[in-house]
C-alpha positions in Angstrom: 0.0 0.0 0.0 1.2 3.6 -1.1 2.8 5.7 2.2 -0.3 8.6 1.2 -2.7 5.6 1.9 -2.0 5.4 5.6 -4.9 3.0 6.3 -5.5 5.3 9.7 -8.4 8.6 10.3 -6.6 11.7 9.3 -7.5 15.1 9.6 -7.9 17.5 6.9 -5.0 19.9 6.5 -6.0 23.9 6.1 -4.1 25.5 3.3 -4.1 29.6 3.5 -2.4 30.1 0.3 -3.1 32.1 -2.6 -5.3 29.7 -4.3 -7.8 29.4 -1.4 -8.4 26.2 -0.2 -10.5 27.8 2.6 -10.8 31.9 3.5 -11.8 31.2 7.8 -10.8 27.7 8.3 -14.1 26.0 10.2 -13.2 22.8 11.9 -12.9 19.6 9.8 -15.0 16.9 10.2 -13.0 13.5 10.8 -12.2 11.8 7.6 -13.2 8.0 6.9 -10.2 5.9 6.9 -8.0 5.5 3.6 -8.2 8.9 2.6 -5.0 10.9 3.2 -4.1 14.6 1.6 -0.7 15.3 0.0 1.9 17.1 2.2 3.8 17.9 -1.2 3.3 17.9 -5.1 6.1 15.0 -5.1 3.6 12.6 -3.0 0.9 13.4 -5.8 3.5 12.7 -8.8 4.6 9.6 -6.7 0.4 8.2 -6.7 -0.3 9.5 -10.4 2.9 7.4 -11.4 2.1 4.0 -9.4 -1.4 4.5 -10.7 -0.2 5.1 -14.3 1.9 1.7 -13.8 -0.9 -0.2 -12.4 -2.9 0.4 -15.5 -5.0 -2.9 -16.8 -5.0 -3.1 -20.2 -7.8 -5.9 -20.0 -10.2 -3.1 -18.1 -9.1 0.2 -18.9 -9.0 1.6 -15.5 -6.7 2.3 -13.0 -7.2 0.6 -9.4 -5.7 2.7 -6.9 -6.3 0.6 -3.6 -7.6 -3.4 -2.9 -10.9 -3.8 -2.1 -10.9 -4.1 1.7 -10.0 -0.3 1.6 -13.6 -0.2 2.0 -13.3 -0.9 5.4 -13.6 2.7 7.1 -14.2 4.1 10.4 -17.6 5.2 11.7 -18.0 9.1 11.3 -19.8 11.0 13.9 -22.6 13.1 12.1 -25.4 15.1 12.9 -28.5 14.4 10.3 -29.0 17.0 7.7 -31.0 19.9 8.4 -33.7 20.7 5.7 -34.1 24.1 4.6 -36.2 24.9 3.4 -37.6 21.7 1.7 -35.4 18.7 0.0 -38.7 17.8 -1.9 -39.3 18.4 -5.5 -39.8 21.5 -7.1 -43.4 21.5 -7.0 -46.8 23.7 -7.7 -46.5 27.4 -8.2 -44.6 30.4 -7.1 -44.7 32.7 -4.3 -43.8 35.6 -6.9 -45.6 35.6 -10.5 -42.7 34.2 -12.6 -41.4 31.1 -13.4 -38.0 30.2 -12.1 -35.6 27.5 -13.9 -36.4 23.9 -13.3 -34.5 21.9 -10.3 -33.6 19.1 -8.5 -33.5 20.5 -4.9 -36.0 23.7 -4.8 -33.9 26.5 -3.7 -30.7 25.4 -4.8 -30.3 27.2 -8.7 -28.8 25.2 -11.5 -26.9 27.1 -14.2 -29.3 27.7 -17.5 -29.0 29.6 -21.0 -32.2 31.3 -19.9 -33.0 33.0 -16.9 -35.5 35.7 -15.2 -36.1 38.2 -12.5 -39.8 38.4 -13.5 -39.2 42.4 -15.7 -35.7 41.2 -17.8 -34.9 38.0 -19.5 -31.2 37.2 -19.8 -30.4 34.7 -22.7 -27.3 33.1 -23.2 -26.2 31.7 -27.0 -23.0 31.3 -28.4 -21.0 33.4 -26.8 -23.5 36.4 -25.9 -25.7 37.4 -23.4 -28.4 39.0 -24.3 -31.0 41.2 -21.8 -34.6 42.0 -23.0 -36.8 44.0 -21.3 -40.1 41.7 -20.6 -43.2 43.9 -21.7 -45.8 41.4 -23.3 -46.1 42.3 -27.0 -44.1 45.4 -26.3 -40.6 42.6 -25.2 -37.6 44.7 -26.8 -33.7 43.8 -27.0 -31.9 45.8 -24.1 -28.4 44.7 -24.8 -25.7 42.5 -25.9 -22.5 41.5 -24.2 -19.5 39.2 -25.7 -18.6 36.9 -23.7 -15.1 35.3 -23.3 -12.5 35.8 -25.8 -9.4 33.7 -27.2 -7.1 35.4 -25.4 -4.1 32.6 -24.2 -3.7 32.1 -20.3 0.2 32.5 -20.2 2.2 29.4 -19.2 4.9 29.4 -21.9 6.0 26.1 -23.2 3.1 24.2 -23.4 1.2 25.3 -26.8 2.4 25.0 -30.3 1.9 27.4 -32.7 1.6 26.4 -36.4 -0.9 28.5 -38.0 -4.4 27.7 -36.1 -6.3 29.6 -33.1 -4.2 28.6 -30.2 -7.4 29.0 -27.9 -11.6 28.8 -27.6 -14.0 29.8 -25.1 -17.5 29.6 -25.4 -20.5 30.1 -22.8 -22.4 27.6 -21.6 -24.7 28.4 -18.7 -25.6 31.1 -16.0 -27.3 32.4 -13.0 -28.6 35.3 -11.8 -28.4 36.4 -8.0 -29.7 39.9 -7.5 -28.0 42.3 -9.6 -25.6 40.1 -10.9 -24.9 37.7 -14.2 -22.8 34.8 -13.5 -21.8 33.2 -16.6 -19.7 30.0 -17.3 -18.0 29.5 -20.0 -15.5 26.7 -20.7 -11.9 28.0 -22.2 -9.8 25.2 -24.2 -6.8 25.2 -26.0 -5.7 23.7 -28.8 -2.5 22.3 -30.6 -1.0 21.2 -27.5 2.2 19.9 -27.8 2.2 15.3 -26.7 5.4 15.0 -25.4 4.4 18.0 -23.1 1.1 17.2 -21.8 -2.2 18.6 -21.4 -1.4 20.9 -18.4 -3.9 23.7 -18.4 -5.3 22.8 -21.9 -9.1 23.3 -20.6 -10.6 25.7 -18.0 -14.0 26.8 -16.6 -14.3 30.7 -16.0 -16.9 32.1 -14.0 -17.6 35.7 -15.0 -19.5 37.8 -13.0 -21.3 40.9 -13.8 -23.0 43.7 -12.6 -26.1 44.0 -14.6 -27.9 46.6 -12.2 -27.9 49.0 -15.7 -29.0 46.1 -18.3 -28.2 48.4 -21.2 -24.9 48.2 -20.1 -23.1 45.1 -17.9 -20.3 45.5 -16.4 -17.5 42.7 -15.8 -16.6 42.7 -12.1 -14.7 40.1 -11.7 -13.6 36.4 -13.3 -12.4 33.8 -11.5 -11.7 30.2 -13.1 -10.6 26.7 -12.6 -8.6 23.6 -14.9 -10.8 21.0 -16.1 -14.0 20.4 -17.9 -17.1 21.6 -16.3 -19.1 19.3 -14.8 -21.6 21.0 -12.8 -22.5 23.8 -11.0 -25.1 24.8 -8.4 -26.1 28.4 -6.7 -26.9 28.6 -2.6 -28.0 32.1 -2.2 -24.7 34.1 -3.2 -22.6 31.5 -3.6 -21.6 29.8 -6.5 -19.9 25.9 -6.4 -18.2 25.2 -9.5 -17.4 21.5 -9.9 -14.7 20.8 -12.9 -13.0 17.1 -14.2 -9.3 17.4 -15.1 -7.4 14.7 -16.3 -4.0 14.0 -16.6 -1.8 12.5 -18.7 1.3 12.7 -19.4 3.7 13.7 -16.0 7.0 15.1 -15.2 8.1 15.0 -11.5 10.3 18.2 -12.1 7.2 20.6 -13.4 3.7 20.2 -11.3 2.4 22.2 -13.1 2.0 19.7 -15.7 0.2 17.3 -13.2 -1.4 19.8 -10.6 -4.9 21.5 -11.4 -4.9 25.1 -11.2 -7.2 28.0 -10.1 -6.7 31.2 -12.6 -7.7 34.9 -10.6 -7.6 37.3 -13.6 -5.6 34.9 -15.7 -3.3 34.1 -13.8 -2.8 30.7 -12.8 -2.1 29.3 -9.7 -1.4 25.7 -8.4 -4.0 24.2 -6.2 -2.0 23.8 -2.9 -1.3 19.9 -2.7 -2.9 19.8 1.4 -6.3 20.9 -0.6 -5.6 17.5 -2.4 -8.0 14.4 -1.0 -6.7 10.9 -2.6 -9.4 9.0 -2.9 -9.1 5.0 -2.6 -11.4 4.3 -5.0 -9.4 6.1 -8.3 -10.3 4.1 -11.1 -8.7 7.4 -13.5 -6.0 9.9 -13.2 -8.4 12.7 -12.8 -8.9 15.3 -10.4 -12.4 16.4 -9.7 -12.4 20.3 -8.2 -14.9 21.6 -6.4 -14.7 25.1 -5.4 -17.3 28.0 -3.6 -17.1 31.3 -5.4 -18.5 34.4 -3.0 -20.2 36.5 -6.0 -20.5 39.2 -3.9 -17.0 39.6 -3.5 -15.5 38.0 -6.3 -13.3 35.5 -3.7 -13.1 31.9 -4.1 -13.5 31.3 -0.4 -13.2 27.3 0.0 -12.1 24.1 -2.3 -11.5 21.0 -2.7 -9.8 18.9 -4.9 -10.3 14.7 -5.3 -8.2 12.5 -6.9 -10.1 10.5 -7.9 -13.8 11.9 -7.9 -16.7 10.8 -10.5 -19.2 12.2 -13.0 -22.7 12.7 -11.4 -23.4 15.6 -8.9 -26.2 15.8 -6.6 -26.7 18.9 -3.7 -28.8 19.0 -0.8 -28.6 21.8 1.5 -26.1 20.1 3.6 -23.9 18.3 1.3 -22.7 17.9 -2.2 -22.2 14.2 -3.6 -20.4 13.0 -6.1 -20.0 9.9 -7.5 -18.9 8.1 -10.4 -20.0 4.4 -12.1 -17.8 1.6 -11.8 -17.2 -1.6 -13.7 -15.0 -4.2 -11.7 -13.7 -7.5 -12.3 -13.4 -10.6 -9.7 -12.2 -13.7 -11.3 -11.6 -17.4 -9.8 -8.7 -19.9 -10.9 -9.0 -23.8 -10.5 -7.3 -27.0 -11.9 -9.2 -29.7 -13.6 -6.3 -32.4 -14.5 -4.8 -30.7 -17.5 -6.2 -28.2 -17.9 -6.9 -24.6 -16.3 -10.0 -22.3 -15.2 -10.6 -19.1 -15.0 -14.1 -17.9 -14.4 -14.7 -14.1 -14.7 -17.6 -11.6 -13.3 -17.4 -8.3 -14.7 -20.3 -6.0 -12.5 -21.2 -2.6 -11.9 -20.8 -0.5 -9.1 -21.1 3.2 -7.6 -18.8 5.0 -5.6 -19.8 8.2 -3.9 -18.1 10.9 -1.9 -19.4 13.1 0.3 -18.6 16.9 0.7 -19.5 18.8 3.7 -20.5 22.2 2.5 -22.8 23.2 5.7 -20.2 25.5 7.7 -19.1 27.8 4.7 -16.8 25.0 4.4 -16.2 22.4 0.9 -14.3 19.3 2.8 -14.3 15.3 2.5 -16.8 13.9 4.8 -17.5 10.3 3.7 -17.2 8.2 0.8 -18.9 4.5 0.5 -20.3 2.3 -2.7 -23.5 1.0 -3.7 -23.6 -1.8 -6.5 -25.0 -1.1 -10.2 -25.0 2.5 -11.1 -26.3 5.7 -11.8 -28.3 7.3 -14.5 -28.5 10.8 -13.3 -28.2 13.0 -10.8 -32.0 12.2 -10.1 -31.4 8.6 -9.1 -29.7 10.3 -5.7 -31.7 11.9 -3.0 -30.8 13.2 0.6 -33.8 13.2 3.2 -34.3 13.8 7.0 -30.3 12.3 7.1 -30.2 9.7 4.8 -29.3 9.4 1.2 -31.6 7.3 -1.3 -29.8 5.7 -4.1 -31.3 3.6 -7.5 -29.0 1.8 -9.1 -29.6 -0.8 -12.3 -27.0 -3.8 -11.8 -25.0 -5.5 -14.5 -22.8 -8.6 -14.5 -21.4 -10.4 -16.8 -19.4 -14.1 -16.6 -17.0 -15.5 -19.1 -14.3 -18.5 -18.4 -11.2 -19.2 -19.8 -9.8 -22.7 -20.0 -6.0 -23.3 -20.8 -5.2 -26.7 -22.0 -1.5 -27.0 -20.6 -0.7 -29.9 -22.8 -1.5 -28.8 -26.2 -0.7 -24.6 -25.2 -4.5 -24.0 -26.7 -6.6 -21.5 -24.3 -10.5 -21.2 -25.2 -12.6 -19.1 -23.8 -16.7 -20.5 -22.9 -19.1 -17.9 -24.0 -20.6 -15.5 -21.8 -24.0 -15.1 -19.5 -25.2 -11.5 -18.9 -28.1 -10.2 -16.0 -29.8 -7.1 -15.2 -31.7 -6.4 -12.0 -32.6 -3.1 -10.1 -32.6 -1.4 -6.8 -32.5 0.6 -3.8 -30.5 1.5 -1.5 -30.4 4.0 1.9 -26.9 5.2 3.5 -26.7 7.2 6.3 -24.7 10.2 6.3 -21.1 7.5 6.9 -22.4 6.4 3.4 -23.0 2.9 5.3 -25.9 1.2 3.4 -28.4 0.5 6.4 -31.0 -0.6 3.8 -31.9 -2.2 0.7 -34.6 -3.1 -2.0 -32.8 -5.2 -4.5 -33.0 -7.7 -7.7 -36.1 -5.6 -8.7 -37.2 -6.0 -12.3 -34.9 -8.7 -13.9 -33.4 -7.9 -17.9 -35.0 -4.7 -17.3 -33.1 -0.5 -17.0 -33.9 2.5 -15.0 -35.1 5.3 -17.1 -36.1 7.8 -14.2 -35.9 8.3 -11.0 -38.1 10.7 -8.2 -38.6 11.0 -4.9 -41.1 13.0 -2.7 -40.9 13.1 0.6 -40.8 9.0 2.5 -41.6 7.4 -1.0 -39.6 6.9 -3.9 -40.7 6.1 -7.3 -38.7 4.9 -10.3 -39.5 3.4 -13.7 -37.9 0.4 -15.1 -38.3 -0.5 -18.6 -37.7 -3.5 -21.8 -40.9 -4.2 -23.0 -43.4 -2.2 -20.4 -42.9 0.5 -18.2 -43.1 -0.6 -14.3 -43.6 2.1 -11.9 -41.9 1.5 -8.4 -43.3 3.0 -5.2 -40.8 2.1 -2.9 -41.7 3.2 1.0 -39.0 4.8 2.7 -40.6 5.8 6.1 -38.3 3.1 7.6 -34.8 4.0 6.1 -33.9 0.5 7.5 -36.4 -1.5 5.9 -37.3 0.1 2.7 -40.9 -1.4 1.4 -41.9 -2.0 -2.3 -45.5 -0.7 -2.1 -46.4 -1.2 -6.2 -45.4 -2.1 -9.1 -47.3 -0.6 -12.0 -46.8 -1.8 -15.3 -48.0 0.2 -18.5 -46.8 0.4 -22.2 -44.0 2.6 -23.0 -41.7 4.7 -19.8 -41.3 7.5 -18.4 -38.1 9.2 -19.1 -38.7 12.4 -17.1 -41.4 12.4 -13.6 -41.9 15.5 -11.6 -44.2 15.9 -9.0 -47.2 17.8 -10.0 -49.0 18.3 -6.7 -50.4 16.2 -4.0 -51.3 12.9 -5.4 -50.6 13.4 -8.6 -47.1 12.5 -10.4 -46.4 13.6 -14.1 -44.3 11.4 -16.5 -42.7 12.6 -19.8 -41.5 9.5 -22.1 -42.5 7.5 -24.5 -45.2 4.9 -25.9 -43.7 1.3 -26.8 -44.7 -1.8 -28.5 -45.9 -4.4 -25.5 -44.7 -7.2 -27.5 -41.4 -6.2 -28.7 -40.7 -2.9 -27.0 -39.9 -0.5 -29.4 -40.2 2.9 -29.0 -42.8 4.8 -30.8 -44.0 8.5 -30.4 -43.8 10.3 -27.4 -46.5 10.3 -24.3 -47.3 12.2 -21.7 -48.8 10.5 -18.1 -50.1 11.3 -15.0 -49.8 8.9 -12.2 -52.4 9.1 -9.6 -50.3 8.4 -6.2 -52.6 9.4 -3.8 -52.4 5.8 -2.7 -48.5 4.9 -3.3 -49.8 0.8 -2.3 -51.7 1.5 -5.1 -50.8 3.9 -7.8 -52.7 4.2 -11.5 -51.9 6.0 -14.9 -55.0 8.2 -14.2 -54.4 9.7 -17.7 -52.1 10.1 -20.8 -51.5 11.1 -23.9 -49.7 10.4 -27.1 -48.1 13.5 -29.0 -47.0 13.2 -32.3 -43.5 14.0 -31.8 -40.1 12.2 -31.5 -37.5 14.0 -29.5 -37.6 16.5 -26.6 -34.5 18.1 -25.0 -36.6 17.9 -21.8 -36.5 14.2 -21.7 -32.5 14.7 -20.8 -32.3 17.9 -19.8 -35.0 18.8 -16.7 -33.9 22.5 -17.5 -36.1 22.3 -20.7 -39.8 21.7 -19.2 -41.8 23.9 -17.5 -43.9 22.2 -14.9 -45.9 24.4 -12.9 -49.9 23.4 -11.5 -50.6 26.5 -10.0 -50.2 27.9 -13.3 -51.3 24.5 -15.0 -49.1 24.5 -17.8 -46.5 21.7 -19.1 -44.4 22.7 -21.7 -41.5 21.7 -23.2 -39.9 21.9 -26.9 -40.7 19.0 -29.5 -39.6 18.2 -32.3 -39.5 21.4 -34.6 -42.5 23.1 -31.8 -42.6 24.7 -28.8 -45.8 23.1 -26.9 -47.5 23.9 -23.7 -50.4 22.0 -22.0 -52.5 21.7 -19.0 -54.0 19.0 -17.0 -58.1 18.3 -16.0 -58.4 15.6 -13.1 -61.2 14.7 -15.0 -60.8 14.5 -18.6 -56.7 14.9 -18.5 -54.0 16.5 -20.7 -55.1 19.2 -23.7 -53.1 21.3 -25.8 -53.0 24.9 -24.6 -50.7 26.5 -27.4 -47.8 25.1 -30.2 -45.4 27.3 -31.6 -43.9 26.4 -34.6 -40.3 26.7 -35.0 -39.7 25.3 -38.3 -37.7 28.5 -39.6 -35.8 29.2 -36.1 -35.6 25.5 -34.8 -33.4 25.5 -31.6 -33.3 22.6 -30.0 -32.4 24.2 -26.7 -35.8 26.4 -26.6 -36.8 27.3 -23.5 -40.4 28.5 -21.8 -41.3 31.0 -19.1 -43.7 32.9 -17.7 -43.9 36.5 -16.1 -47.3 37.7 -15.0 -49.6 37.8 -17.5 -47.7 36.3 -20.6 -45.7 33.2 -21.6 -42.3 33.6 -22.9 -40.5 31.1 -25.7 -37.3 31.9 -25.7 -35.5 30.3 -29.5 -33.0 30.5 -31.9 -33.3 34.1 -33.4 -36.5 34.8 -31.3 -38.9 35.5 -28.8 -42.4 34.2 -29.0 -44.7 35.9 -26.5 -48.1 34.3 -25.6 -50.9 35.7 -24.1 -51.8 33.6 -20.8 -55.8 34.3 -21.1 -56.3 33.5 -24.2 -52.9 31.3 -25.0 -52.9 33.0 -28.7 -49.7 34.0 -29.7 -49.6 38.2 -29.9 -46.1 39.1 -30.5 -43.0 37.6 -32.0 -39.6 39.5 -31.6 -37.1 38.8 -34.1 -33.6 39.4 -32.8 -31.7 38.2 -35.4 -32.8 41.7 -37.2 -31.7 44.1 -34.0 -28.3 45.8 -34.0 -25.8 44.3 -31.9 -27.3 41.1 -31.9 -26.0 37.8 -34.3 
């Protein structure tokens, strides 16, 4: 075992430097066992090159540490605390305009469209644009650029032979009071191979000052290495999660190997005591986590995993990430001449958990769960615990060597698929489980309200899971209701009632036909019924992978989402079910990425070269700005 793997509880070390592990240290909370944090850079080269060596070129993967380094110590916790709710974003708003759809209500998640309820900030390519919302009378404001190519400087590292060195481009944002945040993702290009990738992507977070909308101002920009992952908003602070990889290394120069922050494009190394090593690496990755104070400008806490994952998920306590796993156990026996090998190759999660309750980001827990995840819905944190749904996969081959004639053969393989899920309390220690749920069969989505979770599996029918979590110790399957087609997106509509967004199917063979929508009545979770659906004649919807997309509101009673080449918005009738409210065509300006609000009075379609603006009375369509046409705007 590596000397950084110390097998022992160790405490988180506070780094004060420049890059800003943490602005008013808090006190850590005791770390699980087999998680140590670099003293130095050299002890990070020294893991990155044993993992490097370890590389299996029959899985792909790294592996970092056995499996018993599992075994970790009980962590002393106190429950999460709510605030305000950890249920579903559900039923209308306190003030008369539509926020952007989320997991967690309260907690934002960054969007290319975005309102205070009198401007509407849209975000393509790389412009923001600000209209002022006025029904028919909705007019263009401004424009602002966003980004540029110009190179963060770290000489040596990019080749220039003729091409744009450098790219940024915008890709989501949030608005807190008077202030734009925008994230863009910078990369660079031409890098040279036999020096690396150091620094060859970023994610910036610009902030401005958009208390004058005909003219935002940049306040400040602060940035990270890596790919951005995900991102979520807290009141006025901003948690910018990023994957950096690494590849190749040179013990003399971490900064080809050690993930940066950039302050004004300047780059500084991420202090290596901000660096957790995680036992489960399975890539030589970092994932970087940090809180930005937008306010101020400051990036008051971070912290950095080797080793990390791909799926976030925030309550209002903690931030999880975790990352799917495929491992390998095999078994070797002699028959006589001849030699076995039987393989499993099965699925599993691993999840850390990040304290972010005290102002602070630090390491809290980290455990596994088998099979893994779709989305960030399949995770949910309540009253302490965390929910998990997971689909399992295995599959077993055998080799056999005959040692006489030097002939190895391998015996063809045997695949399974089952479902389920599991609660961990807040050590990530499973305490209990509903497993080997709907055999052959996949998870397509995944919701929970309150003590029940539902979840729909799917081959040739769509089964609807209520699972009863009441007892986070003995989770109970309550129903299972099985329909044509799935559910690919649910929400909560209101009491009772759950809405589904997915697709009719072929109950023979399974094959996906035209899109549907559903309402599950779950006033009874021991017994819950497709009270009503739909079939639309349409194909795709970004809403069915992108929750962002639909606009699910029953106070309001609209559902709408973009389809196909339309925008379309319904409502829902407990007694004769879903009709058509308004379709706007989008043929000319098709965007895939439309999106919907409302503010007052009106309903907003936000497109390509467009706004749509629909009257909410009458759901007739009275005004349609084209801003393609306006100066300043492309």
């Amino acid at each position: 075992m590596r000397k950084l793997l110390t097998g022992a509880i160790v405490t988180i070390l506070l780094c004060t430097s420049l890059s800003g592990c943490f602005a008013t240290p808090p006190t850590p909370p005791i770390i699980p066992v087999g998680i140590s944090f670099a003293a130095d850079y050299s002890a990070v080269y020294d893991v990155l090159s044993e993992m490097n060596s370890q590389y299996s070129l029959s899985t792909g993967m790294w592996s970092l540490a056995p499996e018993a380094a599992f075994d970790r110590a009980v962590i002393a916790t106190t429950p999460s605390v709510v605030a305000p709710s950890n249920a579903p974003n559900v039923g209308g708003h306190t003030d008369d305009y539509s926020k952007t759809n989320v997991q967690v209500e309260g907690i934002d998640e960054g969007d290319i469209v975005k309102t205070d309820g009198v401007y509407i900030y849209s975000l393509r390519g790389s412009k923001l644009s600000i209209f002022k919302a006025e029904g028919a009378n909705t007019h263009l404001v401004s424009t602002t650029e966003i980004g540029s190519t110009t190179e963060i400087t770290n000489p040596g590292y990019v080749m220039d032979i003729g091409f744009p060195s450098s790219f940024e481009y915008a890709n989501e944002m949030y608005l807190y009071e008077n202030y734009v945040v925008i994230i863009t993702q910078f990369s660079k290009y031409m890098l040279s191979y036999w020096r690396g990738f150091a620094d060859a992507q970023s994610c910036n977070a610009y902030i401005y000052d958009v208390s004058t909308p005909e003219k935002p101002e940049l306040v400040h920009k602060l940035g990270q290495d890596g790919s951005n992952l995900a991102s979520r908003l807290i009141d006025n602070t901003l948690y910018l999660i990023t994957t950096y990889y690494v590849y190749d290394i040179f013990e003399n120069e971490p900064e080809s190997y050690i993930p940066a922050f950039y302050i004004d494009n300047v780059r500084t190394l991420i202090s290596p005591n901000c660096i957790a090593i995680m036992p489960y690496a399975n890539f030589s990755r970092f994932t970087i986590v940090s809180a930005i104070d937008i306010l101020s400008g400051t990036i008051t806490a971070n912290q950095t995993l080797l080793g990390g994952g791909s799926i976030v998920y925030m309550s209002w306590q903690n931030l999880y990430i975790a990352d799917n796993e495929y491992k390998t156990v095999e078994s070797t026996y002699d028959d006589g001449n001849f030699t076995i090998v039987d393989y499993t190759n099965y699925s599993s999660t691993n999840i850390t958990r990040l304290d972010i309750s005290s102002g602070n980001v630090a390491v809290a827990a980290y455990g596994n769960v088998p099979g893994y995840l779709g989305d960030q819905f399949h995770l949910d944190e309540y009253q302490g615990y965390l929910r998990i749904v997971t689909t399992s996969d295995s599959y077993t081959y055998s080799t056999i060597e005959d040692r006489v004639r030097g002939v190895v053969g391998y015996v063809g393989g045997q695949s399974s698929t089952s479902n389920g899920l599991y609660v961990l309390d807040m050590s990530l220690i499973q305490v209990g489980a509903v497993d080997n749920l709907a055999p052959d069969e996949y998870v397509y989505s995944v919701r929970f309200d309150g003590d029940i979770g539902y979840f729909v599996t799917f081959r040739t029918v769509d089964p609807l899971f209520a699972v009863d979590l009441s007892n986070p110790y003995n989770p109970i399957v309550l129903s299972a209701l099985k329909i044509p087609g799935f559910s690919q997106y649910m929400h909560v509509f209101s009491d009772g009632l759950l809405f589904g967004l997915g697709y009719n199917a072929d109950e023979t063979t399974g094959r996906r036909e035209v899109m549907k929508l559903s309402m599950f009545d779950t006033s009874n979770p021991a017994d819950v019924v497709e009270a009503h659906t739909l079939s639309i004649n349409a194909n795709y919807s970004t809403a069915l992978y992108n929750h962002k997309a639909i606009v699910v509101d029953s106070g309001k009673n609209i559902i709408s989402f973009p389809a196909d080449s339309e925008y379309a918005i319904y409502g829902y009738n407990d007694q004769t079910g879903f009709f058509r409210r308004a379709g706007i065509n989008m043929m000319e300006n098709w965007w895939s990425d439309s999106r919907g609000l409302y503010i007052s009075d009106y309903f907003y379609i936000v497109y390509n070269s467009g706004i749509a603006v629909i009257d909410m009375e009458s759901f007739k369509l009275i005004a349609t700005i084209n801003t393609s046409s306006q100066t300043g705007y492309k």
